[in-house]
C-alpha positions in Angstrom: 4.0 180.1 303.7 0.3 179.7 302.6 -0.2 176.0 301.2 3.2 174.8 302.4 3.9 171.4 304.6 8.1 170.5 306.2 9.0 167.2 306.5 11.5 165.1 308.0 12.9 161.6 308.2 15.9 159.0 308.2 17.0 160.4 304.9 18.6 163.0 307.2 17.0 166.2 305.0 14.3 168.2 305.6 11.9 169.0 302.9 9.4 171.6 302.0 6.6 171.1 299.6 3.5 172.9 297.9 0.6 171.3 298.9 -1.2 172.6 296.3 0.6 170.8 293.7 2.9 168.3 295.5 6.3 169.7 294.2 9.1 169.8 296.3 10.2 173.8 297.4 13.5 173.0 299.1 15.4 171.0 300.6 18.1 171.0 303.6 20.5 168.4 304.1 20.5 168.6 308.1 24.3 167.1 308.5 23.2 164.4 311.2 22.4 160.8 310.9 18.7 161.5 310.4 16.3 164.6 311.7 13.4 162.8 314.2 11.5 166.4 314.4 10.5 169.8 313.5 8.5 172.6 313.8 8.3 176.1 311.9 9.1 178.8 314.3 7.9 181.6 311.5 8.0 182.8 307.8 11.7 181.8 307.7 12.6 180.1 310.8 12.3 177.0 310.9 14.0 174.0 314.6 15.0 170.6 313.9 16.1 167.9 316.1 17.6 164.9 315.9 20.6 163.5 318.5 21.5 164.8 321.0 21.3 169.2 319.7 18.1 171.4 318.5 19.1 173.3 315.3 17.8 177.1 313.9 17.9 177.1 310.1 17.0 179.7 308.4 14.8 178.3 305.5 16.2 181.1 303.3 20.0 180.4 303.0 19.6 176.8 304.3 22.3 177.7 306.9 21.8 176.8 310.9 21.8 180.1 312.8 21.7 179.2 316.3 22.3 175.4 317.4 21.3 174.2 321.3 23.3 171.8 322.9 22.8 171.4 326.4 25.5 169.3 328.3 23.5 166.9 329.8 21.7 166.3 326.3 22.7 162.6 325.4 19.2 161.3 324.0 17.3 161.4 320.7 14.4 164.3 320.7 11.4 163.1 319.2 8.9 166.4 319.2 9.4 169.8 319.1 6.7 172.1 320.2 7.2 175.9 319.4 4.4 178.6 321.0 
């Protein structure tokens, strides 16, 4: 995790790179129009948001592991803040 930077965008994947030598590490298609935000919630955790749900990959297997959806949830989700 040392060195390492995620990012996000309208290409709907999210990315992670070495910022020591600018190579990309992996990437996730995210399977939504495009991903507006994320956070890393630990070593392999890792929440993205985009419309409407919150998604738990795990950066490992690239595979969401828990996905929130509240019902009243209709709105894009610009910033995710995990403490």
């Amino acid at each position: 995790m040392k060195d390492e930077l995620l990012s996000c965008g309208e290409d709907s994947t999210i990315r992670l790179w070495n910022l020591s030598t600018g190579d990309e590490i992996k990437r996730i298609s995210a399977k939504c129009s495009w991903v507006t935000a994320m956070c890393r919630l630990n070593s392999n955790l890792i929440a993205s948001t985009g419309v409407d749900c919150i998604n738990i990959w795990n950066l490992q297997t690239s595979e969401i592991v828990t996905r929130i959806k509240p019902d009243d949830m209709t709105i894009q989700i610009y910033s995710l803040l995990y403490s």
